[in-house]
C-alpha positions as CSV (number, residue, x, y, z in Angstrom):
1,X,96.1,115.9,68.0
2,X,94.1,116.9,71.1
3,X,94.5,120.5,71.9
4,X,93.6,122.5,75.5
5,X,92.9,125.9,74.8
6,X,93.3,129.0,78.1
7,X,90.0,130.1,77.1
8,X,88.4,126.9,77.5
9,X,86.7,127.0,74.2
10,X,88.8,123.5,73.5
11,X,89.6,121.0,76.3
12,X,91.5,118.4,75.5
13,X,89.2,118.8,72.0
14,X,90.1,115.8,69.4
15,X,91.5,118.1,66.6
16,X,91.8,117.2,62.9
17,X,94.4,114.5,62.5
18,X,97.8,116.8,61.1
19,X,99.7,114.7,58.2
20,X,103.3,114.6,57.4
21,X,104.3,116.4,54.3
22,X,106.7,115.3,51.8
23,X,107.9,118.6,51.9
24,X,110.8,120.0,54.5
25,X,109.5,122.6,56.6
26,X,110.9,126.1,56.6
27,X,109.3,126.8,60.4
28,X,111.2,126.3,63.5
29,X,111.6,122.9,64.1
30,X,110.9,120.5,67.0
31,X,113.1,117.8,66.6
32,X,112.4,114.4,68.3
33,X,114.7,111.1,68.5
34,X,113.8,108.2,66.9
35,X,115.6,106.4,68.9
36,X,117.4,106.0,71.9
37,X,116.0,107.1,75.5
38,X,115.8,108.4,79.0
39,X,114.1,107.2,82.3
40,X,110.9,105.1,82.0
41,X,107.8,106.4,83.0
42,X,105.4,104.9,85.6
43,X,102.5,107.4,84.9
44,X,101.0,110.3,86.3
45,X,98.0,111.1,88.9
46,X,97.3,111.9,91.8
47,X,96.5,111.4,95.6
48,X,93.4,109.5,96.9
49,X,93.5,111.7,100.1
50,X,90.8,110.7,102.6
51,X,88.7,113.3,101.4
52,X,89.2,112.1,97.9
53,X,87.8,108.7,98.7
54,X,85.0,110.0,101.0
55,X,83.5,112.2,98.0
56,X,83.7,109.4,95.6
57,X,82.5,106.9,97.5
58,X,79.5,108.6,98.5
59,X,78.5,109.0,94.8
60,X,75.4,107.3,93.9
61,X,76.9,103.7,93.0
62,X,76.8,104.6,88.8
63,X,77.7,107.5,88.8
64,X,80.6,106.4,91.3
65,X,81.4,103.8,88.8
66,X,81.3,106.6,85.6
67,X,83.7,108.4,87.5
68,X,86.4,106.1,88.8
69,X,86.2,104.5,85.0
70,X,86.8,108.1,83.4
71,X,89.9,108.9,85.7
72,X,91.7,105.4,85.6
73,X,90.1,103.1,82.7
74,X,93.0,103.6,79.6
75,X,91.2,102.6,77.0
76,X,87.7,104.9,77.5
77,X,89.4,107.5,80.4
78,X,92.0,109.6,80.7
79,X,94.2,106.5,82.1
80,X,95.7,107.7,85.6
81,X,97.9,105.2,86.5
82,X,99.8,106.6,89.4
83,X,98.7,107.8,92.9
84,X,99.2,108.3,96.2
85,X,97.9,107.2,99.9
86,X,98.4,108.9,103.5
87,X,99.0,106.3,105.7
88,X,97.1,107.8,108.6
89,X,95.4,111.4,108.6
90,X,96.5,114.4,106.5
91,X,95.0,118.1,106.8
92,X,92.8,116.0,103.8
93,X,90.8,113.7,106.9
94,X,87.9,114.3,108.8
95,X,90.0,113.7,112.0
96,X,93.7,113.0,112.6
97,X,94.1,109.7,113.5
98,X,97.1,106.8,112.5
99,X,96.4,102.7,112.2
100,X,97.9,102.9,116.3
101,X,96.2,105.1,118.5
102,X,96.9,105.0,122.0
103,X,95.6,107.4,124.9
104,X,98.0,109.9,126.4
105,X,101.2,108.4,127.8
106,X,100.7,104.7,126.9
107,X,102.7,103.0,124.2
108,X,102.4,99.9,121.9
109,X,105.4,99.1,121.5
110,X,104.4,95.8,119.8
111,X,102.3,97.3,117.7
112,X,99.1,94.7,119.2
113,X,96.9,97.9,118.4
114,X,98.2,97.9,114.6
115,X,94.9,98.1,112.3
116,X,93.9,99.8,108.8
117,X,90.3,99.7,109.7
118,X,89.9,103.4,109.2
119,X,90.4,102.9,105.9
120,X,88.5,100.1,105.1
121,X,84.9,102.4,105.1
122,X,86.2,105.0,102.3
123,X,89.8,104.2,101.3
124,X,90.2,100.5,100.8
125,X,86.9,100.2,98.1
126,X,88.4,103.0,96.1
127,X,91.7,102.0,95.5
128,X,90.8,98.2,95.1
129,X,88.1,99.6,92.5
130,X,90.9,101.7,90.9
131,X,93.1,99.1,90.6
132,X,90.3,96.5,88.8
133,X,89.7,99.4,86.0
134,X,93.2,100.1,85.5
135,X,95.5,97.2,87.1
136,X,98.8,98.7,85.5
137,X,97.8,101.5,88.8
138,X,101.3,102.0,90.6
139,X,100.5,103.1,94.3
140,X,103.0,104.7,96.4
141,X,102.1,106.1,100.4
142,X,103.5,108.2,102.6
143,X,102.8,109.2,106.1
144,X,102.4,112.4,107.9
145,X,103.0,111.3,111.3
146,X,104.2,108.1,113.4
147,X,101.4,107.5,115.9
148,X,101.8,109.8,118.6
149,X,103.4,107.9,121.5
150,X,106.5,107.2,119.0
151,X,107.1,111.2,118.9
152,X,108.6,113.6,121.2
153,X,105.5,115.5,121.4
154,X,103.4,112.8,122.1
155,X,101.0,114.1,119.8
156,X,100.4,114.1,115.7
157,X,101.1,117.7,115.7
158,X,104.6,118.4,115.3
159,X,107.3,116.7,117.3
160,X,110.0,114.4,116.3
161,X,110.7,110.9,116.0
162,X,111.9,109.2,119.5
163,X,115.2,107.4,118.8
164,X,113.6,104.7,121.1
165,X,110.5,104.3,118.4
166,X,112.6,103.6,115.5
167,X,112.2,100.3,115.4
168,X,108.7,100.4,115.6
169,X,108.1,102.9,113.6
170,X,109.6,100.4,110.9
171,X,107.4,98.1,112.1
172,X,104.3,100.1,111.6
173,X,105.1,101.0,107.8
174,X,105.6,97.5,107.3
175,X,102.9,96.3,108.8
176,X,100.7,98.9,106.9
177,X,102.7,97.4,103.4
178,X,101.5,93.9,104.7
179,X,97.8,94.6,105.3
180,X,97.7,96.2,101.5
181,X,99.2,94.0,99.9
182,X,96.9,91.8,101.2
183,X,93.9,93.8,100.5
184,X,94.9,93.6,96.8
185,X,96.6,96.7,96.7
186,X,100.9,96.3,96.7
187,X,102.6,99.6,98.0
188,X,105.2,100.1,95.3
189,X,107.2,102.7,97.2
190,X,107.1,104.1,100.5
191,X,108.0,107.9,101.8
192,X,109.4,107.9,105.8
193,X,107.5,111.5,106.2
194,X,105.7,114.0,104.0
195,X,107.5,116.8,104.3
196,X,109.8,116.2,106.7
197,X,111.3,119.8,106.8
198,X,107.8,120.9,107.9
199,X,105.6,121.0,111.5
200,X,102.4,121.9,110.6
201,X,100.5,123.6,113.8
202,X,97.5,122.2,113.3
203,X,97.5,118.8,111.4
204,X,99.6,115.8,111.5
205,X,103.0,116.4,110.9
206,X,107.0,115.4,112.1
207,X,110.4,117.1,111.1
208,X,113.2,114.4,110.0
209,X,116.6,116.0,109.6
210,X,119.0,114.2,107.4
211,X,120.7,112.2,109.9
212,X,117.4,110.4,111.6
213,X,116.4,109.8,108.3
214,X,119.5,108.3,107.0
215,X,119.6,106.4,110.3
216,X,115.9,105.4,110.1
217,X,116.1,104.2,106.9
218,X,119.3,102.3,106.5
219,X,119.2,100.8,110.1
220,X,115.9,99.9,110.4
221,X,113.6,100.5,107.7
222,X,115.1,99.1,104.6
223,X,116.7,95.9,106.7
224,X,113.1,95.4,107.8
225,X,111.8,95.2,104.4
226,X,114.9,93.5,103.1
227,X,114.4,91.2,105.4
228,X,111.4,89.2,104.1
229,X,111.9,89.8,100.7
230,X,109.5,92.9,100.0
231,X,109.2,94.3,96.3
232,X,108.1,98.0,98.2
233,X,110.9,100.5,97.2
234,X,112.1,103.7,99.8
235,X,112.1,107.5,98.6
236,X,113.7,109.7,100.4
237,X,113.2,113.8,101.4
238,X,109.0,114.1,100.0
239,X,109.6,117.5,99.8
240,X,110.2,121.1,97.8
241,X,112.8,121.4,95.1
242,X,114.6,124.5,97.4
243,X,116.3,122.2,99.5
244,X,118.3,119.7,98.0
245,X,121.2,119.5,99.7
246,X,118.5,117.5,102.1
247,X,118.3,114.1,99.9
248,X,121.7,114.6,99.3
249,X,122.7,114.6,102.7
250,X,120.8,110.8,103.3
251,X,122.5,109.4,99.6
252,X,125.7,110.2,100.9
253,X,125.4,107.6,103.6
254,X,126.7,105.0,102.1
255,X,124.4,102.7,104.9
256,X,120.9,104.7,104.0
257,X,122.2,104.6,100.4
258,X,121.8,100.8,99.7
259,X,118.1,101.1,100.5
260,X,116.7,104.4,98.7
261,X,115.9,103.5,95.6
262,X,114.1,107.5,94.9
263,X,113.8,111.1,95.4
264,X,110.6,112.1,95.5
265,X,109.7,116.2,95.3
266,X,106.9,118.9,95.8
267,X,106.2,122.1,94.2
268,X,105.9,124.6,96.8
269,X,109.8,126.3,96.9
270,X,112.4,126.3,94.7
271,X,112.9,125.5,91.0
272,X,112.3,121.9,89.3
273,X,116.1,121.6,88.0
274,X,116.7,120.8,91.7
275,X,115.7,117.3,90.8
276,X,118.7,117.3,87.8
277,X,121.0,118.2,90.5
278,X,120.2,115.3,93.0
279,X,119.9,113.2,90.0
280,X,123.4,114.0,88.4
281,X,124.5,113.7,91.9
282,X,123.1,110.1,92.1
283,X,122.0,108.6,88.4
284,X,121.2,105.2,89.7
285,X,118.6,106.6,92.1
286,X,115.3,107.6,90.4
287,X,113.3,110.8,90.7
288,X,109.7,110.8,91.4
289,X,107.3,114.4,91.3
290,X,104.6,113.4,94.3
291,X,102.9,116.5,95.5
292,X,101.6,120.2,93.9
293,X,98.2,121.5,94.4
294,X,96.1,124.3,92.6
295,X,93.8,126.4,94.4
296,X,91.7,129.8,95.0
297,X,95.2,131.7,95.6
298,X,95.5,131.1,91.3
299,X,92.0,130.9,90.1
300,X,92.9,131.7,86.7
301,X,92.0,129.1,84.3
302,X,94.7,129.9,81.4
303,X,97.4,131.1,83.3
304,X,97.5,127.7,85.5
305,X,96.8,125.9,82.8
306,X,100.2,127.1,81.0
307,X,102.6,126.9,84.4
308,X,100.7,123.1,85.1
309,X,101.4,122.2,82.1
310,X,105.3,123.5,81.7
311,X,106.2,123.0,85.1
312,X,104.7,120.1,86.6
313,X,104.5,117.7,83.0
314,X,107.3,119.0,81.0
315,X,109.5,120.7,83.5
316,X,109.1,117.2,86.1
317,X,109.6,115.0,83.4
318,X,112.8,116.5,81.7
319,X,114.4,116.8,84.8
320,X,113.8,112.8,85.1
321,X,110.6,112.0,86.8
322,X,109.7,108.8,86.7
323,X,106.2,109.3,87.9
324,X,104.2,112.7,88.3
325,X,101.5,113.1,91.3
326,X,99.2,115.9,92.0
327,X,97.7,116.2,95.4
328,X,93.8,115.8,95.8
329,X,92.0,114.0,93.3
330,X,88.9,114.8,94.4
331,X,87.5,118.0,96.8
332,X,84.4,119.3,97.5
333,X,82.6,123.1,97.0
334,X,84.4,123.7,100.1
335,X,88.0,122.6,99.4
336,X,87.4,119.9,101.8
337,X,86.5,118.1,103.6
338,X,89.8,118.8,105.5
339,X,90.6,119.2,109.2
340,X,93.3,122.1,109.2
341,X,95.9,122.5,106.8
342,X,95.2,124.2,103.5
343,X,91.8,125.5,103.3
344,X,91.6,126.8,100.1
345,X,93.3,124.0,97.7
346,X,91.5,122.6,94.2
347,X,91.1,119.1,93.5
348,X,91.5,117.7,90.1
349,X,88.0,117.6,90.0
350,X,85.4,119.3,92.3
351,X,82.6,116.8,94.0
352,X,79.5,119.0,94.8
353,X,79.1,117.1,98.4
354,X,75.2,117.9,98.0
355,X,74.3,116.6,94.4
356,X,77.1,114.6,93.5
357,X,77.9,117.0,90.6
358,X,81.4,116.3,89.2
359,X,83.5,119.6,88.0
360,X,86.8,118.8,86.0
361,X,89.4,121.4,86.8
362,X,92.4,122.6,85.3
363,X,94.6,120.0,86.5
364,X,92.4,117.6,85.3
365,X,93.3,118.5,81.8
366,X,96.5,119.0,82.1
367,X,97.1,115.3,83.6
368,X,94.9,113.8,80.9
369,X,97.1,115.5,78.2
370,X,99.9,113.2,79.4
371,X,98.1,110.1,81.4
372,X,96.0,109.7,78.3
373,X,98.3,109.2,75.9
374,X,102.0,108.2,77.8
375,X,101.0,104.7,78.9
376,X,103.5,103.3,81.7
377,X,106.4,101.6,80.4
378,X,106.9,104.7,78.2
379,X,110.4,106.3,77.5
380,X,111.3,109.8,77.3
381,X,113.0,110.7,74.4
382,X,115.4,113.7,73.7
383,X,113.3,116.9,71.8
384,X,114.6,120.5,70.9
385,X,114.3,122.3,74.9
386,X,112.4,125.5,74.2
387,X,111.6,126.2,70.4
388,X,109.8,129.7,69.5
389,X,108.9,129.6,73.2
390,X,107.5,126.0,73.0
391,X,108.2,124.3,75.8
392,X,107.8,120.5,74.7
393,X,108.2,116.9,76.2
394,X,107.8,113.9,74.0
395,X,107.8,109.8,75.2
396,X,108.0,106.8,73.2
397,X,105.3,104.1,73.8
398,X,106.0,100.3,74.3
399,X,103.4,99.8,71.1
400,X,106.4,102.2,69.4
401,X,103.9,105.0,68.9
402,X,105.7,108.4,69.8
403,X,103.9,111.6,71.8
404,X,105.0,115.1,71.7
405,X,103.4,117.3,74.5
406,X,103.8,121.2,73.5
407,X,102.5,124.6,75.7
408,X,103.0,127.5,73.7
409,X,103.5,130.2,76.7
410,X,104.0,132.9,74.0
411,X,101.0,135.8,73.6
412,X,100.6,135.2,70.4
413,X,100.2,131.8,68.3
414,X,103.3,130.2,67.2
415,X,103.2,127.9,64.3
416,X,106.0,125.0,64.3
417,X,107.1,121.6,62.7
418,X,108.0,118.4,63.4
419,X,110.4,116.3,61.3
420,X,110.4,112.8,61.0
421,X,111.7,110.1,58.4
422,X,112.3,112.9,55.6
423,X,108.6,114.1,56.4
424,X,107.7,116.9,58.2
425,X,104.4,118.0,59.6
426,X,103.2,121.7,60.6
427,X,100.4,123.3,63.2
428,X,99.7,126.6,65.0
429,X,99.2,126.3,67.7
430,X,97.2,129.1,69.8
431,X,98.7,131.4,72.4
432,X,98.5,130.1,75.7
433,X,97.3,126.7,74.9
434,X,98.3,122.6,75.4
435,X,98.6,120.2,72.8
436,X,99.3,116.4,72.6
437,X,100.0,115.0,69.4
438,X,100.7,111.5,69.0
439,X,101.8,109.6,65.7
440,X,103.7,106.3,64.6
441,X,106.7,106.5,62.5
């Protein structure tokens, strides 16, 4: 049992191992299957932003190497095995750019200019390093604009895709798929836009209704990629849960419908049962959690630790996640480096850009109580919902072992039991706190 304590007295602390008694239990009970199961998970992370990769590559190389092997190795770390690339600039980069550039008024329309240099200095070594740690890494990427002389604005800041550039738009995201793949690092899925819903005033950004994206994707995109075979899978909308008539708008076209494989979501409107109602909607299409981000605005260590850990772990994944992102990784003393956007935001762990000093936050913790243990390939299983106000998740393991994930959002401790084969076992567990307890039947 490893336990996560609002005070910070325990993080993720190694308890005393908790046996099952012979005896049945007369506390409230948390019930989980043995058998049987839900969605499969890919794992959980979070985004190597530009400034992510800039702070740990700059680390001195061994303490570089201590890091990267304590986020991502499985066996020694806390086993991240899901995350998340810009394709291009986000608020997150020193300067907005995209792999196209072109000055004012002139186009490439066949793409002659296409290059992922930029991300070659920073980017390219961390992932490829990520991935040798930990090569179960699942990497996903989304942009936040189409080079400029494809939009309406005819810059990265807001604007519109031109219905003239959707073919090379296509082209670019390809393209960008191709020269990673080739680098060593395959693009699992792809988003169109990052918040598509959204034009951002001062960093990249592009608003995709519904129709362009349906059109996008199902006449261009997913026949480009369909076209050559490729493996890389579309999710749609990349946005909050208070819109989703939006993703159900682009699975009703039966066209755009035979190439969007997911739903991905963010955290910043609306309620997480949104992604239950696209997915009842549409059970055949999975559900992906790819964006939230802590910061200054809740600098409270116990109270983010209990809504992290209920919302964004157990609320993502009982409302069928296959996959659960955060947003930074990595940010500096200065929630940057960043260009724009969001100046006050929280990695999951703080680089100091002057010594190199690494601080883990409270979203570390709260990822490593599931990335740690949850390996990919897991299965959710059912458990009781809300027990004694316990909110609880629990997965079974390819190796068969089972994990039970409990916040106890009460203000008091609550003490509960879990049955299993006739056996039952029992712990309090502190007001306020996380706990992971993993066992085999």
């Amino acid at each position: 049992m490893w336990l996560t304590t609002g005070d910070q007295a325990k993080l993720l602390s190694h308890e005393a191992d908790v046996s099952f008694a012979n005896d049945a239990s007369t506390l409230p009970l948390i019930d989980v299957a043995d058998t049987g199961g839900y969605q499969e998970i890919v794992g959980f992370g979070a985004a190597i932003t530009d400034a992510s990769a800039i702070l740990i590559n700059g680390l001195a190389p061994e303490r570089r190497e201590l890091l990267l092997r304590e986020l991502f190795d499985p066996d020694s770390g806390i086993g991240l095995s899901f995350t998340r690339l810009t394709i291009g600039a986000s608020d997150f980069s020193p300067r907005h750019y995209t792999f196209d550039d072109m000055p004012p008024g002139q186009r490439d329309p066949t793409l002659a200019r296409f290059t992922i240099e930029p991300d070659r200095a920073n980017r390219l070594p961390v992932v490829q390093r990520a991935i040798a740690i930990n090569p179960a890494l699942t990497v996903m990427a989304s942009p936040w604009s189409a080079p400029a002389w494809m939009k309406t604005s005819d810059k990265l800041i807001k604007g519109s895709l031109r219905p003239d550039a959707y073919g090379a738009f296509a082209e670019y995201l390809a393209r960008y798929v191709d020269a990673y793949t080739a680098e060593g690092v395959p693009i699992f899925a792809l988003t169109i836009q990052n918040e598509p819903h959204f034009e951002p005033d001062n960093y990249p950004g592009m608003r995709v209704e519904p129709p362009a994206r349906a059109r996008f994707i199902g006449e261009y995109l997913g026949p480009r990629l369909a076209r050559v075979g490729s493996r890389t899978r579309i999710f749609d909308w990349d946005h909050n849960w208070d819109e989703p008539q939006s993703p159900l708008a682009v699975l009703r076209d039966s066209v755009a419908r035979r190439y969007v494989s997911g739903v991905a979501w963010h955290c910043y409107g609306g309620e997480v049962s949104a992604q239950s109602t696209v997915h009842d909607s549409f059970p055949s299409v999975d559900t992906y959690f790819t964006e939230c981000s802590g910061g200054e605005w809740a600098p409270k260590f116990s109270d983010n630790l209990v809504w992290n850990a209920r919302t964004l772990i157990i609320g993502t994944t009982r409302n069928w996640a296959r996959g659960v992102l955060l947003w930074n990784l990595a940010l500096d003393e200065n929630h940057g480096p960043h260009l724009g956007g969001c100046g006050n935001c929280r990695g999951v762990v703080t680089i100091d850009s002057k010594t190199g000093a690494v601080t883990r936050n409270v979203e570390y913790y709260v990822l490593a109580h599931a990335s740690r243990f949850v390996k990919p390939g897991a299965r959710r299983i059912a458990s009781s919902s809300v027990v004694d106000g316990l909110d609880n998740v629990a997965f079974r393991n390819p190796d068969g072992s089972t994990v039970l994930i409990v916040v106890n959002a009460a203000g008091e401790d609550r003490r509960f039991a879990v049955p299993s084969l006739g056996r039952a076992l029992d712990f309090a567990l502190p007001a306020g706190a996380v706990a992971t307890l993993r066992w085999r039947d």
